[in-house]
C-alpha positions in Angstrom: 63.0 100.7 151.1 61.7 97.9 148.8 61.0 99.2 145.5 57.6 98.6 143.7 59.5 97.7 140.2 60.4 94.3 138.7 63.1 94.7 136.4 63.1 92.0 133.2 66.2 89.4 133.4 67.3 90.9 130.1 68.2 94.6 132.2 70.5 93.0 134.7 72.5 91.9 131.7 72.7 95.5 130.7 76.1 97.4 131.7 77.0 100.7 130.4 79.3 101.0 127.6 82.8 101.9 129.1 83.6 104.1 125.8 80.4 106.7 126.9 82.1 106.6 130.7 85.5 107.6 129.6 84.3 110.3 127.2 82.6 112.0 130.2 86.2 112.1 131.7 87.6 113.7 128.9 85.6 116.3 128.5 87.9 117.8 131.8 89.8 120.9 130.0 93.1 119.9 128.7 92.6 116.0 128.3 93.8 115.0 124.9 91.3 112.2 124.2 92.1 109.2 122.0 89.4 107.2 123.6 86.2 107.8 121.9 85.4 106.4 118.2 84.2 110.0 117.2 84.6 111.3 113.6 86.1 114.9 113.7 83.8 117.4 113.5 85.9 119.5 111.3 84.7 116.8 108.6 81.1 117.5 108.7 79.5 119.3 105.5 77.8 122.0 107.5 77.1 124.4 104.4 75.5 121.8 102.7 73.7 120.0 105.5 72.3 123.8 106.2 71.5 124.4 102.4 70.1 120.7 102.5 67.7 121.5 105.4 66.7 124.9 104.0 65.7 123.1 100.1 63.7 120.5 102.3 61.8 122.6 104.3 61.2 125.2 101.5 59.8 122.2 99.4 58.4 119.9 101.3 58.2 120.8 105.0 54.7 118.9 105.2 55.8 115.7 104.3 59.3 115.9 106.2 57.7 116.9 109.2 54.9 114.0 109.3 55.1 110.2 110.2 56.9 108.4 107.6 56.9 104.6 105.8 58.7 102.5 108.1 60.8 101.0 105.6 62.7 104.6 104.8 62.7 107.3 102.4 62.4 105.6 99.0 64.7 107.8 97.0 67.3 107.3 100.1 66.5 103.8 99.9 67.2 103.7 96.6 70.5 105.7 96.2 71.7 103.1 98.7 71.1 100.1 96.5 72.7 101.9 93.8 76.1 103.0 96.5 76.8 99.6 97.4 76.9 98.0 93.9 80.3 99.4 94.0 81.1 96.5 96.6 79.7 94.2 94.4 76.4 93.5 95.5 73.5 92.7 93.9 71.0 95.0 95.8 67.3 96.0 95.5 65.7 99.1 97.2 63.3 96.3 99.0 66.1 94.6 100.9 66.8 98.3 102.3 65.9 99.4 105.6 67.0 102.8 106.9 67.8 102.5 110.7 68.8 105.2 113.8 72.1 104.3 113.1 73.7 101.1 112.3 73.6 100.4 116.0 70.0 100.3 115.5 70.6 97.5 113.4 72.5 95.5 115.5 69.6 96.1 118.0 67.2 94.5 115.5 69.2 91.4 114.3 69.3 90.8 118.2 65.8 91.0 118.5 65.1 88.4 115.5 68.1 86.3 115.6 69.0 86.0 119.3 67.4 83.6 121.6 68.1 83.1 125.4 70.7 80.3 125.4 71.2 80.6 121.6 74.7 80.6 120.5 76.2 83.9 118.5 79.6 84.0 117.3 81.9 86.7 117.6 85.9 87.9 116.3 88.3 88.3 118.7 88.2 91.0 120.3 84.7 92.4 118.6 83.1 95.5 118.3 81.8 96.6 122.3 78.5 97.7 120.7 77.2 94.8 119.3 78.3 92.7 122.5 75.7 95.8 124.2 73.3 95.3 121.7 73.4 91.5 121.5 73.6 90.4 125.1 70.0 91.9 126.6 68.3 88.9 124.4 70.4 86.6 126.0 72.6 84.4 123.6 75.9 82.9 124.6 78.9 84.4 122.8 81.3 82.2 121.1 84.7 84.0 120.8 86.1 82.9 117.4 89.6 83.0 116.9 91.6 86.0 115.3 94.7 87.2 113.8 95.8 90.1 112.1 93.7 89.6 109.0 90.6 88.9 110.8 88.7 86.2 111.8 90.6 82.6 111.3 88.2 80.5 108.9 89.0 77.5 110.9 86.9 78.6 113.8 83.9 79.0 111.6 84.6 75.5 109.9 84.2 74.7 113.7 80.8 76.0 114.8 78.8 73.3 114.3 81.1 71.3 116.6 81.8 74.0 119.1 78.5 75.8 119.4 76.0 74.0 117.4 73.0 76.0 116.1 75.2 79.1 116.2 72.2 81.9 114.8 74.8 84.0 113.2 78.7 85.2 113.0 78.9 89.2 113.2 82.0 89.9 111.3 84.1 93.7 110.7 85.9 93.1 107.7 87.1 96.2 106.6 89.2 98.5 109.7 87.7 96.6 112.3 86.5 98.2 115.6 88.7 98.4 118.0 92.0 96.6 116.3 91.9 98.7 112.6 92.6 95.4 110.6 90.8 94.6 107.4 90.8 91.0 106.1 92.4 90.0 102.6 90.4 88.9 99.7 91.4 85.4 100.6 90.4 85.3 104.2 87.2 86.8 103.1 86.2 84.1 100.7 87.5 81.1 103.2 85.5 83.1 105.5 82.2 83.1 103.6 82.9 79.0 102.4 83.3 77.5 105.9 80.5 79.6 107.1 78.3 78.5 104.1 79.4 74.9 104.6 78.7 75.2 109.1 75.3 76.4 107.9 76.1 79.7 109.8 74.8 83.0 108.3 77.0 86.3 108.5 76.0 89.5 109.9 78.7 91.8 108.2 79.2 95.4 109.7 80.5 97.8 107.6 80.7 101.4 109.1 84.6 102.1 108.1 84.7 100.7 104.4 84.9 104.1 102.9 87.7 105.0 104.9 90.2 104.0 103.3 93.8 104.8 102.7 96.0 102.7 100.6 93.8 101.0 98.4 90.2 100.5 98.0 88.2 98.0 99.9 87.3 94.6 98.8 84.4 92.7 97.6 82.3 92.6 100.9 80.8 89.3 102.4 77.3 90.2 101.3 78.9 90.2 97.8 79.9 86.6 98.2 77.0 84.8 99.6 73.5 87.9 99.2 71.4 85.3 100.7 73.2 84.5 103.6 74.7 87.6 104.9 72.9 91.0 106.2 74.9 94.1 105.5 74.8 96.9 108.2 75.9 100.5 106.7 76.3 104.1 108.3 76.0 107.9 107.0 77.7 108.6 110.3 81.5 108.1 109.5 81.3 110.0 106.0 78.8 113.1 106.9 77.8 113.5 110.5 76.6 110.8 113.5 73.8 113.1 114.8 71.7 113.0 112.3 71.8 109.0 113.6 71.2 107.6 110.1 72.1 103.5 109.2 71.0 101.0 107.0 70.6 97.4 106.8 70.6 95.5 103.8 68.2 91.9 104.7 67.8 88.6 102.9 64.0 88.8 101.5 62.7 86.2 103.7 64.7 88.2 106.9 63.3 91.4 105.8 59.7 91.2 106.7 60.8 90.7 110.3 63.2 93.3 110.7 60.9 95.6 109.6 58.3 94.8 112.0 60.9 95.0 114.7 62.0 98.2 113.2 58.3 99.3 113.7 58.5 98.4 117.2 61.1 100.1 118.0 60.9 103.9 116.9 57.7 103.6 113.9 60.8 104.9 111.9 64.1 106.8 111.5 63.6 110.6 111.1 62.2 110.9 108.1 63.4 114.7 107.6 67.1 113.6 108.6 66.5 111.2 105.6 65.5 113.8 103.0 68.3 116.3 104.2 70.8 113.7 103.6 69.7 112.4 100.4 69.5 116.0 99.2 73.4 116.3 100.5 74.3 113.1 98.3 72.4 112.6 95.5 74.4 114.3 93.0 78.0 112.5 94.0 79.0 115.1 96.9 80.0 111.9 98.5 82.8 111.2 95.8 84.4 114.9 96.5 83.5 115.0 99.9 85.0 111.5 101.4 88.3 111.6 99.5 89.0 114.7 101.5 88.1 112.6 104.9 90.6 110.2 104.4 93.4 112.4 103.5 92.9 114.4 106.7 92.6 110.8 108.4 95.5 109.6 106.7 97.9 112.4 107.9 96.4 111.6 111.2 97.7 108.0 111.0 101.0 108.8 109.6 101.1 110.7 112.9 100.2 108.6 115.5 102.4 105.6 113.8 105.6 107.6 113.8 104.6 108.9 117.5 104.3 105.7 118.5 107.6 104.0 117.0 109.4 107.3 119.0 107.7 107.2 122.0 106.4 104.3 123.2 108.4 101.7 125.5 110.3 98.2 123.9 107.5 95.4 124.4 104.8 97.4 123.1 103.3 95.7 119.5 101.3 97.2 117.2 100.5 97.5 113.5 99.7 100.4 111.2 95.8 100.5 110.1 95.6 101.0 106.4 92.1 102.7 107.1 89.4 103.4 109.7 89.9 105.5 112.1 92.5 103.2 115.7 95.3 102.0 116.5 95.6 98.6 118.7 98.3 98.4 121.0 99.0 95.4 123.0 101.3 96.6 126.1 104.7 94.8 127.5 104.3 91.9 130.1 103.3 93.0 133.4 101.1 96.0 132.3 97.3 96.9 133.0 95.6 98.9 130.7 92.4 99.4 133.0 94.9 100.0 135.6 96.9 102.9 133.9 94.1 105.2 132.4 93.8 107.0 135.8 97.7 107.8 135.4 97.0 108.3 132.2 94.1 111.1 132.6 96.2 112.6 135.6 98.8 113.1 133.0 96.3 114.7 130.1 95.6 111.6 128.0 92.6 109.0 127.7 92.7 105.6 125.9 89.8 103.0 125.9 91.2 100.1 127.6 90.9 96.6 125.5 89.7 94.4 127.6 85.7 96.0 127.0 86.1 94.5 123.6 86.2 91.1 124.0 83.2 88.2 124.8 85.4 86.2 126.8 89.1 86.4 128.5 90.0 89.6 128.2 93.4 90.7 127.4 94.3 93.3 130.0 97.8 94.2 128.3 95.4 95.9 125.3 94.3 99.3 124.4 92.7 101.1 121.5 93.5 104.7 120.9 91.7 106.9 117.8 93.6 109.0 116.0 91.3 111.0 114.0 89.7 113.7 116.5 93.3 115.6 117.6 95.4 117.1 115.0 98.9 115.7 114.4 100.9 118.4 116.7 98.5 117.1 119.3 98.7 113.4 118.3 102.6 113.6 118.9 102.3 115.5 122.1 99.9 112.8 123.3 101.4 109.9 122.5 104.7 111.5 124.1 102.7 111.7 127.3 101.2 107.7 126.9 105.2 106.7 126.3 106.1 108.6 129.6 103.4 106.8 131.8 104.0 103.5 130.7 108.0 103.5 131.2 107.2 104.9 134.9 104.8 102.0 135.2 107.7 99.4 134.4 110.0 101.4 136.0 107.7 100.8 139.2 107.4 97.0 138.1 111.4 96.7 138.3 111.5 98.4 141.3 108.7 96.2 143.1 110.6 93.0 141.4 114.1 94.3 142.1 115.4 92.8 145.5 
C-alpha cells in the first residue's frame, strides 16, 4: 500500500538512539544494567523538590501555571550567571537561556549552526546525543583525533585544511560522555588557541563538571575565549532529569537566534519546573546537596575499578575516571562488543556497546559501562558476570583458531 506521506530528507537520517533500545532490555527483572547514563534516583532531593512545589503553588500558582518569557525565569536565569562564575566566566543573565534539557540545546545550535553539507567537528568517540541531535540538519562530521586527555589540539590547528568552513567543534572537557576523561589545563588552553587561530568556534558541553572526585574542575573553554564558545549546562545530573531543565550560555550576537529557535521549538521550558528548582537552590542547597552525590559516586567508582582489575580478562584496557559518572573499556583483540551484549543480557548484565559513539570508524572492541545506578555489592557481582562472558568468548576464539 503506497502511503500518502512524504517524509523530509532530514527524517531518513534519523535512527534511534541505541542507549534508549538497550534500556528497554534491561528493564527484564534481574538485569543488572550499566548501560544507561541515568543518575541514581536515590540522589534526587524529593523533600525539598515536594516542599519546593508546595511554596510555588501556595505563592504563585497563577503565574507558574501560565505561558512564560521565552528566554527563562529571570531569577533562574540569574542564579545561573552567578553559578558559573565559579568556572571563571564572565556571565550576564542576557546570554542565558533556559532549555528542556541541555539536549535541547544541542537541538538548537544544530538548527542555527548546521547547514546541509557544512562541516562540524567532533572528539573521538563523542557524545551519541549530539551526533542525534546534529545529524537531522545535515552537516558532515569530522572525527578529530583523541587521547586520553581529550581532544588532540593538532586536529583543530588542522580544520581549516581538513574541513574548511568547519561551523563549530563540540567539545566534553570535563568526564566526557562515553570515555570519563577530562582534559588538563594545558590541553584546554592549546585547545582554545588553535581553534581561535582555525577560526573555528567551540560548542563546550558541560553536564558532568560538578561531578567531581579528586579535585575540582578547571577553568572551562567558555572561560578562555566568552566570545567564541557557547556553554551548554544541566540541572539534571545534580537534582533530577525529569524536571528536563538545561541552559545555554550564547555569545550576544548568537543569542538572538537561539532564542527564536528556542521559540520555535517549545514557546519555552516549563516555566513552573523553573520556579520549583530555583526555589530548591537559591539559598546554596546545591553546595550541601552535590558534595554528597559525588561521595556516593565515588564509592561507586572505587568499586567498579577494583571489579574490574579482578575480574576482567588480560587484553582488556581501561583507565579510572576521576569524575562523571563511566567507565571505557576497550576489549582484547578479536572481541565484539555489539556481538556480546546478547550473552551478556542472557547472563544478567547490559553494557552500551562503543561503537554508537563515534562519527566515523567505529571501534567494535569498545564499551562503556556506568557505574552510578547499582550499588557496589551489585557493581562487583556484575562486573564478575561481564569477566565470565568475555573469557568464554576467547575461550571460543581459541577454540575456533586452534587446529
Amino acid at each position: 500500500m503506497n502511503s500518502v506521506w512524504t517524509q523530509a530528507r532530514r527524517a531518513a537520517r534519523m535512527n534511534p538512539s541505541i542507549i534508549r533500545e538497550i534500556l528497554k532490555v534491561t528493564e527484564k527483572p534481574g538485569i543488572l544494567s550499566m548501560a544507561g547514563g541515568l543518575p541514581s534516583a536515590d540522589t534526587f532531593p524529593v523533600a525539598e523538590l515536594k516542599a519546593a512545589c508546595d511554596k510555588v503553588l501556595n505563592e504563585n500558582a497563577k503565574e507558574a501555571l501560565q505561558y512564560a518569557a521565552s528566554e527563562g525565569f529571570a531569577p533562574l536565569r540569574e542564579w545561573v550567571a552567578q553559578r558559573v562564575t565559579s568556572l571563571g566566566m564572565q556571565v550576564t543573565p542576557d546570554q542565558v537561556l533556559i532549555t528542556s534539557g541541555s539536549q535541547q540545546g544541542l537541538d538548537l545550535v544544530g538548527k542555527i549552526l548546521c547547514d546541509a553539507g557544512a562541516p562540524v567537528a567532533v572528539e573521538t568517540p563523542t557524545y551519541l546525543g549530539a551526533l542525534q541531535a546534529f545529524t537531522p540538519y545535515e552537516p558532515i562530521f569530522t572525527s578529530l583525533d583523541s587521547d586520553e586527555q581529550g581532544v588532540d589540539p593538532a586536529a583543530i590547528a588542522r580544520l581549516p585544511h581538513d574541513a574548511p568552513g568547519t561551523r563549530f567543534a563540540y567539545l566534553l572537557p570535563n568526564y566526557q560522555n562515553p570515555t570519563g576523561r577530562v582534559m588538563s589545563l594545558e590541553r584546554r588552553q592549546a585547545a582554545v588557541a588553535a581553534a581561535k587561530a582555525a577560526g573555528v568556534p567551540i560548542v563546550e558541553d558541560n553536564p558532568y563538571g560538578d561531578l567531581w572526585f579528586d579535585e575540582p574542575p578547571l577553568p572551562s573553554l567558555a572561560s578562555l575565549w566568552p566570545e567564541g564558545v557557547i556553554y551548554l549546562g544541566s540541572f539534571s545530573k545534580v537534582l533530577t532529569p525529569g524536571f528536563r531543565l538545561g541552559f545555554m550560555i550564547a555569545p550576544p550576537e548568537l543569542y538572538p537566534k537561539l532564542l527564536q529557535a528556542k521559540q520555535a521549538a517549545d514557546l519555552h521550558t516549563p516555566g513552573f519546573n523553573q520556579r520549583v528548582v530555583y526555589e530548591v537552590v537559591r539559598n546554596g542547597f546545591l553546595d550541601e546537596h552535590v558534595p554528597k552525590i559525588r561521595a556516593r559516586y565515588k564509592a561507586n567508582r572505587d568499586a567498579m575499578a577494583e571489579g574490574l582489575k579482578q575480574h576482567l580478562p588480560p587484553g582488556c584496557e581501561w583507565q579510572t575516571p576521576k569524575g562523571g559518572m563511566f567507565f571505557w573499556i576497550r576489549l582484547p583483540e578479536g572481541l565484539n562488543a555489539m556481538d556480546l551484549l546478547p550473552k551478556a543480557v542472557d547472563a544478567g548484565i547490559a553494557f552500551v556497546p562503543g561503537a554508537a559513539f563515534y562519527a566515523h570508524t567505529p571501534d567494535p572492541r569498545a564499551m562503556r559501562l556506568s557505574f552510578v545506578t547499582l550499588t557496589p555489592p551489585q557493581i562487583e557481582e556484575g562486573v564478575a558476570i561481564l569477566g565470565r562472558v568475555l573469557r568464554t568468548a576467547l575461550e571460543d576464539i581459541g577454540a575456533e583458531s586452534a587446529p
